[in-house]
ROVOVO-372295 format. One record per residue (C-alpha): residue number from 1; x, y, z. Coordinates in Angstrom, 1 decimal, m for minus. Layout:
<rs>
+-----+--------+--------+--------+
| pos |      X |      Y |      Z |
+-----+--------+--------+--------+
| NUM |      X |      Y |      Z |
...
+-----+--------+--------+--------+
</rs>
This chain:
<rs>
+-----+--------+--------+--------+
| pos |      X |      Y |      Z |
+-----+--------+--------+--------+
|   1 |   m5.4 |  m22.5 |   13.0 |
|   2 |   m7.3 |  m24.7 |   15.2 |
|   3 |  m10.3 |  m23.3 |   17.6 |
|   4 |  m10.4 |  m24.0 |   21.0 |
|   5 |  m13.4 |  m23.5 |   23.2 |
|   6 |  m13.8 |  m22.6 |   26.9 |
|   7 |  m16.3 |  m22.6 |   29.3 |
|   8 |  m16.0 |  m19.8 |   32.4 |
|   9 |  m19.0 |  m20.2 |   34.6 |
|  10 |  m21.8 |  m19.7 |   32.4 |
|  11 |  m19.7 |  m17.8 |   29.9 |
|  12 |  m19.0 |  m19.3 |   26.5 |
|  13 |  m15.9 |  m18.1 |   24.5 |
|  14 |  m14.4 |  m19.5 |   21.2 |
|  15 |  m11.1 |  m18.7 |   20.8 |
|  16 |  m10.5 |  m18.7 |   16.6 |
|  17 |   m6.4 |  m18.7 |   16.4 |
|  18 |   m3.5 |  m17.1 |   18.0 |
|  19 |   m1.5 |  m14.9 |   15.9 |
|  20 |    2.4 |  m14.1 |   15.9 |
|  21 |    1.5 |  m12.2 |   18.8 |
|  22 |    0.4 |  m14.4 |   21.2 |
|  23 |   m3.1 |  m12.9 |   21.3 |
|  24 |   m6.1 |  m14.8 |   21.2 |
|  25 |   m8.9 |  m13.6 |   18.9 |
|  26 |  m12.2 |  m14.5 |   19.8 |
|  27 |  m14.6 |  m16.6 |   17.5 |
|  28 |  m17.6 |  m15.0 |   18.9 |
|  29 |  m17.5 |  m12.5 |   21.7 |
|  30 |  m17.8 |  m14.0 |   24.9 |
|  31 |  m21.5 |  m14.6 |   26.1 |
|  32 |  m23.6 |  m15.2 |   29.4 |
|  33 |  m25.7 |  m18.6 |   28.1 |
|  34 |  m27.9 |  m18.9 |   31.6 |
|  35 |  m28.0 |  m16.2 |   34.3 |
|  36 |  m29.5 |  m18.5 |   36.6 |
|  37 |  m27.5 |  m21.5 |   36.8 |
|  38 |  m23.5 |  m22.3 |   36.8 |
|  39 |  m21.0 |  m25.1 |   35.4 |
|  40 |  m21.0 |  m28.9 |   36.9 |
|  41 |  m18.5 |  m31.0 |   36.4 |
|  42 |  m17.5 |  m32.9 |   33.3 |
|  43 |  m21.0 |  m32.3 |   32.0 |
|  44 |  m20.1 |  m28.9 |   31.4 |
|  45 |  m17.0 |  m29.4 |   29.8 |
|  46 |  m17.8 |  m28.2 |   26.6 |
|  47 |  m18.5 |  m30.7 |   22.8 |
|  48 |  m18.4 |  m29.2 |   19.8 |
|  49 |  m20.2 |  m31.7 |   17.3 |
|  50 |  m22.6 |  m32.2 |   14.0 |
|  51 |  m25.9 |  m32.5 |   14.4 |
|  52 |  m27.1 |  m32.7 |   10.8 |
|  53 |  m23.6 |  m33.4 |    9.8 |
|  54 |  m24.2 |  m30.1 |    7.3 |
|  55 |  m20.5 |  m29.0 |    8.3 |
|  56 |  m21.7 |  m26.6 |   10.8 |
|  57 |  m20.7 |  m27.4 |   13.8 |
|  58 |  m23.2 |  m27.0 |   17.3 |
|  59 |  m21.9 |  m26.4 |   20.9 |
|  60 |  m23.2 |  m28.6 |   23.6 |
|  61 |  m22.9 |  m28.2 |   27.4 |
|  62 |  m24.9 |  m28.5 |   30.6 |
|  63 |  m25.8 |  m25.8 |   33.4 |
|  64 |  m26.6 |  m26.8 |   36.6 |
|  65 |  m28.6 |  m25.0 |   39.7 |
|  66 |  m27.0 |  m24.6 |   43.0 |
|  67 |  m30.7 |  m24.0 |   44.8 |
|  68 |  m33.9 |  m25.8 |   44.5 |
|  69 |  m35.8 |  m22.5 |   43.9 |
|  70 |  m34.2 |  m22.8 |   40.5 |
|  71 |  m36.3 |  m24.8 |   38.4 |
|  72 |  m35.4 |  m27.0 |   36.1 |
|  73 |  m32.4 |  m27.6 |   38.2 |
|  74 |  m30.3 |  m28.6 |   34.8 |
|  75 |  m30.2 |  m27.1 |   31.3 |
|  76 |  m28.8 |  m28.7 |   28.3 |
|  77 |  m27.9 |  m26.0 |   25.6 |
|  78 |  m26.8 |  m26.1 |   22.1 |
|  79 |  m25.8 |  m23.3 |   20.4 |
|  80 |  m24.9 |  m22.6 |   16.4 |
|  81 |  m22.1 |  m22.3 |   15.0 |
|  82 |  m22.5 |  m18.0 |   15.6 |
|  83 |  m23.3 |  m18.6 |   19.3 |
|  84 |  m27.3 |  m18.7 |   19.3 |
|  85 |  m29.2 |  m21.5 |   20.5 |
|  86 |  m30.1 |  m24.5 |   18.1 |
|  87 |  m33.5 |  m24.9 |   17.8 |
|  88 |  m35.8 |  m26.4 |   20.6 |
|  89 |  m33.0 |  m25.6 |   22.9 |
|  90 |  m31.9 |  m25.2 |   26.2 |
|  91 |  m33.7 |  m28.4 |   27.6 |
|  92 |  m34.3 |  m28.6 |   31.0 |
|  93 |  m34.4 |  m31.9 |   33.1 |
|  94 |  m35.0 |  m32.4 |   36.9 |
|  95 |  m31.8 |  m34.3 |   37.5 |
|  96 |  m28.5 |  m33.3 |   37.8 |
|  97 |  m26.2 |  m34.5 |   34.7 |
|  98 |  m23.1 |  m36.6 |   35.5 |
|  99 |  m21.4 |  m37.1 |   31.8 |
| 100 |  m22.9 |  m37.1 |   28.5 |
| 101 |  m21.5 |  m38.4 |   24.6 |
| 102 |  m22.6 |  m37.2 |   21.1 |
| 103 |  m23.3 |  m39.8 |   18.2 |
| 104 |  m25.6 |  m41.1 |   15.9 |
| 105 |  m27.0 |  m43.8 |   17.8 |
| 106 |  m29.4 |  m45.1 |   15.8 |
| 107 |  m27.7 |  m44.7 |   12.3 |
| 108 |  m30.1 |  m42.7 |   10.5 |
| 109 |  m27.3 |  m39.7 |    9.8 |
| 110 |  m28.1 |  m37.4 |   12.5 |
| 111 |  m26.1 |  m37.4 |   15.5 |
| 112 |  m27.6 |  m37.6 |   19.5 |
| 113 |  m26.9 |  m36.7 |   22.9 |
| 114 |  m26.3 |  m39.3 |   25.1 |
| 115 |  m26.5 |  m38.2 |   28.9 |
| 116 |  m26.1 |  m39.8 |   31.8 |
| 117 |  m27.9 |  m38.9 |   34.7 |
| 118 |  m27.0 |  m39.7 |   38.5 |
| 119 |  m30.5 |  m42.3 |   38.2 |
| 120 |  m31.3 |  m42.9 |   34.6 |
| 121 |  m29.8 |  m42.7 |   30.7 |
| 122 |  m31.4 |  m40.1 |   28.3 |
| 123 |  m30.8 |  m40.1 |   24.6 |
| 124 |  m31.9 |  m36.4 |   22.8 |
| 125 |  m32.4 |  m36.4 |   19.1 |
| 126 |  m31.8 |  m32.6 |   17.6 |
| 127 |  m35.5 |  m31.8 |   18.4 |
| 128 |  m34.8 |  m32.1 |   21.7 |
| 129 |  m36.7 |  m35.1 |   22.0 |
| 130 |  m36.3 |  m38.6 |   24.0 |
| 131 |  m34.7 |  m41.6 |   21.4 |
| 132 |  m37.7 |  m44.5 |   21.1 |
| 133 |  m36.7 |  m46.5 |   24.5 |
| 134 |  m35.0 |  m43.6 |   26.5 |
| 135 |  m34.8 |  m42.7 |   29.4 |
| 136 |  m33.7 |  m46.2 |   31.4 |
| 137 |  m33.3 |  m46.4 |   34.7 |
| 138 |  m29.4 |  m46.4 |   36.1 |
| 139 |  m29.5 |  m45.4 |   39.6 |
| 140 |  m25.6 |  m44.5 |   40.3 |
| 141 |  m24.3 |  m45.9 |   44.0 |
| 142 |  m20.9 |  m44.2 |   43.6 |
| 143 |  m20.7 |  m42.0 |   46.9 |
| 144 |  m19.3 |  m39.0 |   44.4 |
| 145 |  m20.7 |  m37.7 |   41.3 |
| 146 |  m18.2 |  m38.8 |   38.8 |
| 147 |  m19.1 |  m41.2 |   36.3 |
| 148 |  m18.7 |  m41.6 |   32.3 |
| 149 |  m20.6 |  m42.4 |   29.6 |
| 150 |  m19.0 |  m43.7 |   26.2 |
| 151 |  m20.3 |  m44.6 |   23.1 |
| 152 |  m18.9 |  m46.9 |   20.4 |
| 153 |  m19.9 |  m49.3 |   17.6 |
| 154 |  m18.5 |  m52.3 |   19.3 |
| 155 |  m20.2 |  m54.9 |   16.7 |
| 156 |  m19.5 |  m53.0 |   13.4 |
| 157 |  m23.6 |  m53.3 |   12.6 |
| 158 |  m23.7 |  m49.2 |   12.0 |
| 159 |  m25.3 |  m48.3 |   15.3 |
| 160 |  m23.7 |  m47.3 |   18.7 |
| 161 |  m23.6 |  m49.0 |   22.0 |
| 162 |  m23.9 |  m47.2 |   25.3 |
| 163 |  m21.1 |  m48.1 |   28.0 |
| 164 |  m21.7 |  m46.5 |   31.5 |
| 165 |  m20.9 |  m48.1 |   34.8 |
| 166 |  m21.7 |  m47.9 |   38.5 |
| 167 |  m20.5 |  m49.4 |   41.6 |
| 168 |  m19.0 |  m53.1 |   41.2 |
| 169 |  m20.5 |  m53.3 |   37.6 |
| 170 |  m19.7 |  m51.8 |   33.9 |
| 171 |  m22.7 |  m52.2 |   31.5 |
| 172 |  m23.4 |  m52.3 |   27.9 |
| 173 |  m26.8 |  m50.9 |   26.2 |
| 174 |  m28.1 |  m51.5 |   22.6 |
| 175 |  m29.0 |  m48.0 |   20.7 |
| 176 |  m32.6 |  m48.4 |   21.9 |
| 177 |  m32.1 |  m48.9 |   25.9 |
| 178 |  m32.1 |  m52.4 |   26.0 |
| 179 |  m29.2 |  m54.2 |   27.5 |
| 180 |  m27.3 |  m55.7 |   25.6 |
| 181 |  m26.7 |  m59.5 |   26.1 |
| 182 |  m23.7 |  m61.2 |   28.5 |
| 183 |  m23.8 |  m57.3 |   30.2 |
| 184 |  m23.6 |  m56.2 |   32.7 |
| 185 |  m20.2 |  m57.6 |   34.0 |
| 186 |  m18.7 |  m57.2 |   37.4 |
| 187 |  m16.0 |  m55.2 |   38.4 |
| 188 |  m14.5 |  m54.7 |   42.1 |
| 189 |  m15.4 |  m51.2 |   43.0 |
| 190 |  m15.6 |  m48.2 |   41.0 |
| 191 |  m14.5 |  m47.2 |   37.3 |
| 192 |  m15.1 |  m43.7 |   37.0 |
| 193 |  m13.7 |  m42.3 |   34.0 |
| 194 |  m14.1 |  m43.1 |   30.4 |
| 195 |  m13.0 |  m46.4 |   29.4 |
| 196 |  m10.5 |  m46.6 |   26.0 |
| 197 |  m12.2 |  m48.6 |   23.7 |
| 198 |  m10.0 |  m50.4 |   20.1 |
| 199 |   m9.1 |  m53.6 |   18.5 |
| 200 |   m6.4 |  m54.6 |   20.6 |
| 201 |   m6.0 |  m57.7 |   19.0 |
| 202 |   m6.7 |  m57.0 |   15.6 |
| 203 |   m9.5 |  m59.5 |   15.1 |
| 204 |  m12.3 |  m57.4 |   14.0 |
| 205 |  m13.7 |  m57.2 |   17.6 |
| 206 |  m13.8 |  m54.2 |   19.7 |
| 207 |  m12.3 |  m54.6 |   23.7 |
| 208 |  m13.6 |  m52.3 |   26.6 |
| 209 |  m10.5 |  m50.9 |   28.8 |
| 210 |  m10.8 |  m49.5 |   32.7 |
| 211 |   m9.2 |  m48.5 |   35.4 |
| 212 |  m10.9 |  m49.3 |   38.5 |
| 213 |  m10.3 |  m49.7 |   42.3 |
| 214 |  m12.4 |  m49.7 |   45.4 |
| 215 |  m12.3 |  m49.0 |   48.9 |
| 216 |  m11.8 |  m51.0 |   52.0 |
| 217 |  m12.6 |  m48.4 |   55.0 |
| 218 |   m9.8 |  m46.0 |   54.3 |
| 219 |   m7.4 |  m48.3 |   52.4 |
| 220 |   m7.5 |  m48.8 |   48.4 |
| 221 |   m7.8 |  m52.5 |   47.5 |
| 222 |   m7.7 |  m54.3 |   44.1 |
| 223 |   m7.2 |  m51.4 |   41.9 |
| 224 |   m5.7 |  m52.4 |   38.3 |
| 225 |   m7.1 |  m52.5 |   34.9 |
| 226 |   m9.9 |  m54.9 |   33.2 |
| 227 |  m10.1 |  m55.4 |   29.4 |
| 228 |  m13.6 |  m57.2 |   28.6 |
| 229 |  m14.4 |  m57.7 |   24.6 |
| 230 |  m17.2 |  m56.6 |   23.3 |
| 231 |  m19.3 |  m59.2 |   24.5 |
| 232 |  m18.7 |  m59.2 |   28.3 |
| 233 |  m16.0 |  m61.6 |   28.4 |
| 234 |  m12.7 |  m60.8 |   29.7 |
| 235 |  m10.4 |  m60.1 |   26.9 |
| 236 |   m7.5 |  m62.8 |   28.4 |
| 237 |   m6.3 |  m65.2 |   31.5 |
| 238 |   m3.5 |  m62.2 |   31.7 |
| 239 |   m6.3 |  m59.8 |   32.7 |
| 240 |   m7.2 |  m57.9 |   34.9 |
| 241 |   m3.4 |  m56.4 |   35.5 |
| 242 |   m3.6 |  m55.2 |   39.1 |
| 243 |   m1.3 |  m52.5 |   40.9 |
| 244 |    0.9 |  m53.0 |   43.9 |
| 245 |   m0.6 |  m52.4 |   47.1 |
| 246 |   m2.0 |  m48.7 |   47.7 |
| 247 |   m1.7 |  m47.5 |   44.4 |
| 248 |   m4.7 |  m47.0 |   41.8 |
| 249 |   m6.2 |  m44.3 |   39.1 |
| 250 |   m8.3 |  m41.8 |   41.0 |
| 251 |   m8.9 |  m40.0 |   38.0 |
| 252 |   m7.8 |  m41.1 |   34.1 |
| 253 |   m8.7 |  m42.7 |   31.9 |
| 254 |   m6.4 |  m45.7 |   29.7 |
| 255 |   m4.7 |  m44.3 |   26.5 |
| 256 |   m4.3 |  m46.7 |   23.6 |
| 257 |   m1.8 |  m46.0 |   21.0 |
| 258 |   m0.1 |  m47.9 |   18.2 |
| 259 |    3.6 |  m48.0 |   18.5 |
| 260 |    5.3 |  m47.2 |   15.3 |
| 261 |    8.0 |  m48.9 |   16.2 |
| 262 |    6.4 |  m52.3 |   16.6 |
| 263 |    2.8 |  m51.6 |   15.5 |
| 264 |    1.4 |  m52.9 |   17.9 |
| 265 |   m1.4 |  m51.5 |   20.2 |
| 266 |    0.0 |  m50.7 |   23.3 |
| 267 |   m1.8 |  m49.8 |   26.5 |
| 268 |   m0.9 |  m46.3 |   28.8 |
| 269 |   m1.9 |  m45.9 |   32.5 |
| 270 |   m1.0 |  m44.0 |   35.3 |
| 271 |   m1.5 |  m44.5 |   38.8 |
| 272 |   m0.6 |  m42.6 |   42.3 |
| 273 |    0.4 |  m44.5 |   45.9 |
| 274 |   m1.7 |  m42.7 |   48.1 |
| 275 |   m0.5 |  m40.6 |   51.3 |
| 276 |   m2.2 |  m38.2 |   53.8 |
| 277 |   m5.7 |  m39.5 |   53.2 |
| 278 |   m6.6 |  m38.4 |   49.1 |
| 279 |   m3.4 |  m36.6 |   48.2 |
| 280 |   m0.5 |  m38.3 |   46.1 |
| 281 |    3.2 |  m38.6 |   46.2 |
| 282 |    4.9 |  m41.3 |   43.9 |
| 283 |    3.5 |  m42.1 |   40.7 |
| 284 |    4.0 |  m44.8 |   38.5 |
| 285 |    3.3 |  m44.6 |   34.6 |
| 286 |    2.9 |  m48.1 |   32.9 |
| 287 |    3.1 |  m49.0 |   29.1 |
| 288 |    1.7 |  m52.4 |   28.6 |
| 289 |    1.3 |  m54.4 |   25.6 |
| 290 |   m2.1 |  m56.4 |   24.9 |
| 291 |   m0.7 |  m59.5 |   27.0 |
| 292 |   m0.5 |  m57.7 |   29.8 |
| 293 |    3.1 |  m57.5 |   29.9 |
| 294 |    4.5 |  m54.3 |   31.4 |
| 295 |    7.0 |  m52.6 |   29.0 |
| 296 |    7.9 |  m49.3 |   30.7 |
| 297 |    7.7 |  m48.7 |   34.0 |
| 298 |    8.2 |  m44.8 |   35.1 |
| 299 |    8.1 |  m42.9 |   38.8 |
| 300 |    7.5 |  m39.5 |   39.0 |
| 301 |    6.6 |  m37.3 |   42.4 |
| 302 |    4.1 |  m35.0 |   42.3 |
| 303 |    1.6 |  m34.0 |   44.5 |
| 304 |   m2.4 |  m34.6 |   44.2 |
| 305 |   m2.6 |  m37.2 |   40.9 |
| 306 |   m2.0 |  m37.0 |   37.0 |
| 307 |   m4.6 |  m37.4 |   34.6 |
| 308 |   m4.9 |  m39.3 |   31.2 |
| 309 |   m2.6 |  m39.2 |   29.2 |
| 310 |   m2.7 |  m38.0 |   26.2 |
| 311 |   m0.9 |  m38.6 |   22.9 |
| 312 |    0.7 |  m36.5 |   19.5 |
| 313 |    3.8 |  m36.3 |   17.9 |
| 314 |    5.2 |  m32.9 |   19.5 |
| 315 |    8.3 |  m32.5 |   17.3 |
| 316 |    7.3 |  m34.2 |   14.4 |
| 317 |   10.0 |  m37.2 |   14.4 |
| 318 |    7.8 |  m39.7 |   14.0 |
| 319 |    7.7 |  m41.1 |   17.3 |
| 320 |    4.2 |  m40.2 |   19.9 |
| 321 |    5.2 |  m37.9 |   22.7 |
| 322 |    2.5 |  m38.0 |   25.7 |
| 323 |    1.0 |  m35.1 |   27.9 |
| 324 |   m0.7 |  m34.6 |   31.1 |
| 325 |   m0.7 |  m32.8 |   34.8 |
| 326 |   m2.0 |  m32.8 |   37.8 |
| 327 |   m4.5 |  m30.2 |   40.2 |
| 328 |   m1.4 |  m28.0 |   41.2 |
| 329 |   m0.5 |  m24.8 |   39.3 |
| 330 |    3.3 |  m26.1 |   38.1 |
| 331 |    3.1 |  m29.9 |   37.0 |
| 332 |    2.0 |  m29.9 |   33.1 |
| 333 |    4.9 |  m32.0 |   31.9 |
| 334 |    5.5 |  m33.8 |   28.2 |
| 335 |    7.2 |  m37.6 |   27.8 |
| 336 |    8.8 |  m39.4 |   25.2 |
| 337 |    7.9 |  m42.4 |   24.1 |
| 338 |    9.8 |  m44.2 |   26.4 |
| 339 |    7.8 |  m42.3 |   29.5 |
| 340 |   10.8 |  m39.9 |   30.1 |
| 341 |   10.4 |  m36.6 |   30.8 |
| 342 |   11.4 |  m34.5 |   28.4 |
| 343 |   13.7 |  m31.4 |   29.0 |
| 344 |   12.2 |  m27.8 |   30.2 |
| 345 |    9.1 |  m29.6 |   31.8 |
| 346 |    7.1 |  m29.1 |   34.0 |
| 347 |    5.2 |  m26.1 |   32.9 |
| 348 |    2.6 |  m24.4 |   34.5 |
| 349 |   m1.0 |  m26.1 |   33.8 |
| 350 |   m2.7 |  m28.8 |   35.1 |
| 351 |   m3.8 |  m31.6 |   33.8 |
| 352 |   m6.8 |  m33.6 |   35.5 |
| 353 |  m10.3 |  m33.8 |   36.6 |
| 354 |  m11.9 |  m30.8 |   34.2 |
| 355 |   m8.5 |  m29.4 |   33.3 |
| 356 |   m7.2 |  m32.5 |   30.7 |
| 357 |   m4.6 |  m31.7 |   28.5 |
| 358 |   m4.8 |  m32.0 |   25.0 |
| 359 |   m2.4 |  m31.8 |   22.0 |
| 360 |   m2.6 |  m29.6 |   18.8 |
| 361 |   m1.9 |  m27.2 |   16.6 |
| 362 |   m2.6 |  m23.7 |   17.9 |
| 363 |    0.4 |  m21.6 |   17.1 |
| 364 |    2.4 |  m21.6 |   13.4 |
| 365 |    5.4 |  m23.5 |   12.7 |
| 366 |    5.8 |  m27.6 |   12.4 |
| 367 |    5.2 |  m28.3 |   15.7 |
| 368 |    2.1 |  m29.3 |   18.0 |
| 369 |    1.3 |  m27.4 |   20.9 |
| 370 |    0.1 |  m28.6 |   24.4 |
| 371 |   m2.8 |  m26.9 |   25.3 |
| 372 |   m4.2 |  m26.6 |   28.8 |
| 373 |   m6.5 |  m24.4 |   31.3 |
| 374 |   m6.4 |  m24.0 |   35.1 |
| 375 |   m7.6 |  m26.4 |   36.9 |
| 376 |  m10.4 |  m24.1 |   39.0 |
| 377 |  m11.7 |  m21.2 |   36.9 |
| 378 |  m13.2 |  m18.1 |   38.6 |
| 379 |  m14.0 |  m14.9 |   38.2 |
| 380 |  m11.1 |  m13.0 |   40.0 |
| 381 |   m9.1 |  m12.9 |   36.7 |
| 382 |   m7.7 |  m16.2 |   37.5 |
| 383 |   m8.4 |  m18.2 |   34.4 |
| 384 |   m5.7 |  m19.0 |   32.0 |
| 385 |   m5.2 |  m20.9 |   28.8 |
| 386 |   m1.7 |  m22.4 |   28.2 |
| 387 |   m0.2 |  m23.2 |   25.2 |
| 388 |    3.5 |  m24.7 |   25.2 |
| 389 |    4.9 |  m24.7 |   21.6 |
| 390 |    7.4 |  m27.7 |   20.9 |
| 391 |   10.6 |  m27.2 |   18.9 |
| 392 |   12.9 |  m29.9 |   17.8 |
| 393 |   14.5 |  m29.2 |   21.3 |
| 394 |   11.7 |  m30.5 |   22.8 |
| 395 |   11.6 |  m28.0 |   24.9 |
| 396 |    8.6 |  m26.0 |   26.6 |
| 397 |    7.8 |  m22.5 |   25.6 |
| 398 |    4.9 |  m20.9 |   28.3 |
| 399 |    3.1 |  m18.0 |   27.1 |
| 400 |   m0.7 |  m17.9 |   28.6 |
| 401 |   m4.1 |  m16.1 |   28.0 |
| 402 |   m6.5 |  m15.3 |   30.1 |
| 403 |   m9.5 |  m15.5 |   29.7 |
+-----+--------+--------+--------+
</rs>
């Protein structure tokens, strides 16, 4: 079985499997990791990775202060594999942490953390030392504190590049902090959540996928999605694809799959038409191929906006079902590969923001499960885990833990 972690407040809890039962069994017991400071955003969303790639695995996540009397005001922590902190951690910092990656940057076999800050870019070797070049400057002028950082090997030469982005702009940096040439590149507005990043045209070269948008007083103009390869040039005279008028991606991220059916790469997005201010009512979901061509066009209603999308083959057939919700308590749904909904969906879960779904194998049987948390956790008993088990009905199955 598959183990999932969760992160409470400043509680850390492993869960190891879930027998016949339906009971989870801890990994660990659950554990207070800083009295003094709580969760922030998607830099506390928990990553579970190998720093001296030794098969034991470290967790990584941030703790933020909400008062200036605590100091430092952010703490990154790492813990072992039985819950105790790696050595020369927690690290503190004097900024507040926005997003943050793990991998080896420099290829020398030991993996990093890659953070990024709301006005620089830090890169932590497991000593808990800056990387040779970091931290670099990146003052964010996003009005809200939401934006990514990526890595990935875009020129196959064995080290990682650094993608992050800020208002009007998405930039590129070499392993050691310097930009990296033809970057940045402009983009109108904002893209604030993790790009997807693949071959789309199978030529050896990696291409940079976003979802962006920006605002005009109140109104949302030019939202739609820009592909740019690897060297800052846009990927094709097709893109950018923009969205009809008033709808965009408040926040997902692209999917990229390939189709089994014609094995090509094919691009997912979803977008909302906004109404009463922030709030959503119609939604569209897109599959586009790499011309830019929209294959499938959906319209769901749901209110507030989906997340990513996310991809597995739920009843094993062979074809990629797709997952995902939105901030209310009953809108977790699964689609076919032809963006259908599929039958006993939705389900309660969420499926945005901090509460992305994801697709596994948690329970027994040939099946994947989709596995979600609340959206908002607290400490009123209100924090659930849900886990839908697929049959070859494709049917959902709720049971949920709390934790």
């Amino acid at each position: 079985m598959s183990k999932i972690l969760v992160c409470a407040f400043n509680l850390v809890l492993i869960i190891h499997k879930v027998v016949y039962s339906h009971i989870p069994t801890p990994f660990f017991e659950p554990r207070v990791i800083d009295s003094s400071r709580s969760l922030f955003g998607s830099a506390s969303i928990p990553l579970i990775t190998d720093f001296e790639k030794d098969s034991q695995s470290e967790i990584v996540t941030f703790t933020v202060a909400k008062s200036a009397i605590v100091q430092p005001i952010t703490m990154l922590h790492v813990l072992d594999s039985k819950g105790n902190n790696y050595r020369n951690f927690p690290k503190g910092f004097d900024e507040v942490p926005l997003d943050f990656a793990s991998g080896d940057l420099d290829g020398n076999g030991y993996l990093e953390i890659v953070i990024r800050f709301k006005n620089k870019i830090d890169a932590i070797d497991l000593n808990g030392n800056s990387m040779p070049g970091f931290p670099v400057n990146y003052v964010t002028n996003n009005l809200d504190l939401i934006s990514f950082v990526s890595l990935y090997d875009l020129d196959n030469d064995g080290k990682l590049e650094i993608i992050v982005s800020r208002n009007n702009e998405v930039c590129v940096y070499n392993f050691n902090g310097i930009v990296r040439d033809n970057w940045p590149q402009r983009i109108p507005g904002f893209a604030r959540y993790n790009p997807a990043i693949c071959d789309l045209d199978k030529d050896g070269k990696t291409e940079i996928i976003l979802n962006t948008f920006k605002f005009i007083g109140n109104q949302i103009d030019s939202a739609g999605i820009f592909v740019f390869k690897e060297n800052g040039t846009q990927f094709g005279f097709q893109w950018p694809l923009f969205h009809d008028s008033g709808y965009y991606s408040w926040s997902s991220s692209p999917s990229v799959y390939v189709d089994p059916q014609s094995k090509e790469l094919n691009i997912l997005n979803v977008s909302g038409k906004v109404i009463d201010g922030m709030a959503f009512g119609r939604h569209k979901f897109l599959k586009i191929n790499k011309y830019g061509e929209v294959l499938i066009k959906k319209f769901y209603q749901e209110y507030f906006d989906y997340g990513t999308l996310v991809i597995g083959d739920l009843d094993n057939d062979g074809l990629p079902e797709f997952a995902t919700g939105t901030q209310t308590g009953f809108s977790l749904s699964a689609f076919d590969n032809s963006l259908n909904r599929l039958p006993g969906w939705p389900q309660n879960g969420g499926g945005e923001h901090y509460a992305t779904a994801f697709i596994g194998k948690l329970t027994y049987g040939i099946s994947l499960n989709v596995i979600n948390n609340t959206w908002i956790a607290d400490d009123s008993g209100g924090t659930f885990l849900y886990t839908i088990r697929m049959h070859q009905t494709c049917r959902g199955h709720l049971f949920d833990l709390q934790v």
